[in-house]
Backbone as a printed PyTorch tensor [residue, N CA C, xyz], in Angstrom:
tensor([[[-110.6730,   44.6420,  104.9470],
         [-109.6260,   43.8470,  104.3640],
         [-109.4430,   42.5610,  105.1650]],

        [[-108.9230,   41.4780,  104.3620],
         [-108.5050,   40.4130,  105.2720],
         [-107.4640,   39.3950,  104.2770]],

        [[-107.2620,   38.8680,  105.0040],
         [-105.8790,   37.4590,  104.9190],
         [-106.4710,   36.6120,  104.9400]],

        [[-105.6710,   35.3700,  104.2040],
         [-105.5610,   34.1930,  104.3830],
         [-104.6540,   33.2470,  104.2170]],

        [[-104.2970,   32.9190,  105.5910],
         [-102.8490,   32.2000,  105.2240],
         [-102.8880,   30.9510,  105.9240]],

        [[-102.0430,   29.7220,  105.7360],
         [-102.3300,   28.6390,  106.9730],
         [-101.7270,   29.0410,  108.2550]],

        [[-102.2600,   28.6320,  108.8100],
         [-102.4930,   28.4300,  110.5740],
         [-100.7500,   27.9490,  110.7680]],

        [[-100.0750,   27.2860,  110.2650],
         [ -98.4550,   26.9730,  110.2160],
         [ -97.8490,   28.1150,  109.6950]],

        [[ -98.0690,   28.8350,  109.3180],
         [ -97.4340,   30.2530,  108.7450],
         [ -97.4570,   31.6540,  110.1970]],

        [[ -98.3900,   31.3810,  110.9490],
         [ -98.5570,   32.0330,  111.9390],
         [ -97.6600,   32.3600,  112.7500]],

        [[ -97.3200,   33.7170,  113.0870],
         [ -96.2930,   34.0760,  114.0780],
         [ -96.6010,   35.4970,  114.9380]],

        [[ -97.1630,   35.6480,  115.7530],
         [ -97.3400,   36.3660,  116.9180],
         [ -96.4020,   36.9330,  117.5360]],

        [[ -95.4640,   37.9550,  117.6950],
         [ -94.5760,   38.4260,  117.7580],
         [ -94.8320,   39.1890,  120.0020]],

        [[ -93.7620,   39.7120,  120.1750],
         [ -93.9810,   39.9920,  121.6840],
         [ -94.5480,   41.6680,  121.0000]],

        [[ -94.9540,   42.5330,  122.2070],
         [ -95.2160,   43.7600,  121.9470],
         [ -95.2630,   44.0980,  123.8910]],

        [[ -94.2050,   44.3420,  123.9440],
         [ -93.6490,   44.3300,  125.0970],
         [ -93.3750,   45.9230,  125.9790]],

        [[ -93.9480,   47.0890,  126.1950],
         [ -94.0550,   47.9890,  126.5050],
         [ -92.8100,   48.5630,  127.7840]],

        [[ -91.4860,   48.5090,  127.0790],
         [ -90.2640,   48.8710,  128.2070],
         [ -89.6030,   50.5230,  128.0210]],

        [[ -89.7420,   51.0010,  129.1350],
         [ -89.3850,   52.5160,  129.2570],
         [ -88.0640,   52.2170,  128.9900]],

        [[ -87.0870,   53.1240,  128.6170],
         [ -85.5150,   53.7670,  128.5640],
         [ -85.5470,   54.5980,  128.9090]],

        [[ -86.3330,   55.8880,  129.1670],
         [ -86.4520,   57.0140,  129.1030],
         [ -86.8670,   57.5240,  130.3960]],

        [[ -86.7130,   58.2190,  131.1400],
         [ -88.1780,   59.3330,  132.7420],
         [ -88.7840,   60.2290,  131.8540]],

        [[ -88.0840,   60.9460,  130.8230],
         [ -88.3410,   62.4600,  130.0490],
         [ -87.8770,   63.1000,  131.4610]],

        [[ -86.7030,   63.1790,  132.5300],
         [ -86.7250,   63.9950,  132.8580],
         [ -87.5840,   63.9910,  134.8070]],

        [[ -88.4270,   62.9110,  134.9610],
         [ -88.9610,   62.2590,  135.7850],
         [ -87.5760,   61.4630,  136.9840]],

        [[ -88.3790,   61.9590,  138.0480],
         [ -87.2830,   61.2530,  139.1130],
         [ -87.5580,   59.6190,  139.0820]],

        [[ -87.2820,   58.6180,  139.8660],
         [ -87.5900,   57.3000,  139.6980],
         [ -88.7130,   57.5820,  140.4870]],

        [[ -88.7210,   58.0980,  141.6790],
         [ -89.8660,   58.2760,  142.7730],
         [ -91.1230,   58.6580,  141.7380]],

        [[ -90.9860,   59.7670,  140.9810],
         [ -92.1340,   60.5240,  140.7400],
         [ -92.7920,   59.4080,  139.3180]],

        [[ -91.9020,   58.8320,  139.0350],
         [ -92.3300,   57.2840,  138.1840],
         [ -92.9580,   56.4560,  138.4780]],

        [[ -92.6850,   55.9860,  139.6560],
         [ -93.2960,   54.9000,  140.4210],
         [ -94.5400,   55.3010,  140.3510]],

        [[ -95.2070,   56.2180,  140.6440],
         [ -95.6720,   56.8470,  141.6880],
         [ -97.4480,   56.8330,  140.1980]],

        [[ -96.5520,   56.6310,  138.9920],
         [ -97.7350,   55.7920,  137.5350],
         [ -98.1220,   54.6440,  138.7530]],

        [[ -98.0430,   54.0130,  139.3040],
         [ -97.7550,   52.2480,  139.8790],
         [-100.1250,   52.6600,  140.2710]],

        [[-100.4780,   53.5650,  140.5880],
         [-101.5950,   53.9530,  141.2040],
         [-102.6800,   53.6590,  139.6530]],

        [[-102.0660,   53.7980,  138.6700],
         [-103.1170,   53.4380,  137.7120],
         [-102.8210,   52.4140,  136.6070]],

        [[-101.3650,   51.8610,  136.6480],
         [-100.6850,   51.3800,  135.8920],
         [-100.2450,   50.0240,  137.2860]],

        [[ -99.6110,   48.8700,  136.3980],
         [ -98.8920,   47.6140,  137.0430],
         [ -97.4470,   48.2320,  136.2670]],

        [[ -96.5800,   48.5670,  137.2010],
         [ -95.0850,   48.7160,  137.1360],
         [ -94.0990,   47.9780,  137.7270]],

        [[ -93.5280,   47.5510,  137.1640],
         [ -92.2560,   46.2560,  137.5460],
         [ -90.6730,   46.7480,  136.6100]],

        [[ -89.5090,   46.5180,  137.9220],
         [ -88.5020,   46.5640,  137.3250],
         [ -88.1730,   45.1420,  137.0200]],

        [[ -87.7910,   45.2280,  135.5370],
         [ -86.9050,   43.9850,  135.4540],
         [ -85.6440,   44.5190,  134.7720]],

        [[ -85.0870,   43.4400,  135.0510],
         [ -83.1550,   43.6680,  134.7890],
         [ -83.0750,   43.4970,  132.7020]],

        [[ -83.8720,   42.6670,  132.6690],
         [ -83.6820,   41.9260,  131.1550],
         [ -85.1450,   42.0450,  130.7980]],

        [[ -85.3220,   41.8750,  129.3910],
         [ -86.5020,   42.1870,  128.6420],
         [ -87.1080,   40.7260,  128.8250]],

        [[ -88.3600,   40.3950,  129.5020],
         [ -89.3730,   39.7000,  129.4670],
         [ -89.5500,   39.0310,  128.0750]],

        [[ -89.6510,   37.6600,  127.7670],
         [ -89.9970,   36.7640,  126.7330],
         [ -91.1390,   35.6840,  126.9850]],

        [[ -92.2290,   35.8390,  126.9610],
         [ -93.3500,   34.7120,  127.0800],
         [ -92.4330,   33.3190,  126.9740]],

        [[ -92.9610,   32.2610,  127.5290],
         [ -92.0470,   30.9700,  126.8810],
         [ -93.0260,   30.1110,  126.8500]],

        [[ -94.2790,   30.4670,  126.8250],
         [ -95.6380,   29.1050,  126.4400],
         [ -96.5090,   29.9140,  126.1410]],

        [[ -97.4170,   29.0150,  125.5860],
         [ -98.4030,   29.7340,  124.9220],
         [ -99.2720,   30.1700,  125.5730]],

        [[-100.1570,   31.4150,  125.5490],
         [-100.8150,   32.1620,  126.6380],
         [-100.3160,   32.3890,  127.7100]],

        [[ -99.0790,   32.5670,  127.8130],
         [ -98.5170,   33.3470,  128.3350],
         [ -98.3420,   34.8650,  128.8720]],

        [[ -98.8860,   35.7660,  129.2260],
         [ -98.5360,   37.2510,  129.2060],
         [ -97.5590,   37.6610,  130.1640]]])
């Protein structure tokens, strides 16, 4: 399948991967993903603000 739309119609949305949850997990035993995963606390949800941005 495919689209076609103009290039001005385009909108790329964030897809931003933020826990709420441990399931139950201490913070320690969370972190502790940091060995195969990049883990960062932030206070507020991350928004790109230029393009190519991640």
């Amino acid at each position: 399948m495919a689209v076609h739309f103009p290039d001005n119609q385009l909108q790329i949305v964030d897809y931003n991967r933020t826990v709420t949850d441990l399931n139950g997990l201490s913070d320690d035993q969370f972190l502790k993903l940091e060995k195969g995963f990049e883990v960062e606390k932030w206070e507020l949800n991350f928004k790109p603000g230029k393009l190519h941005e991640i």
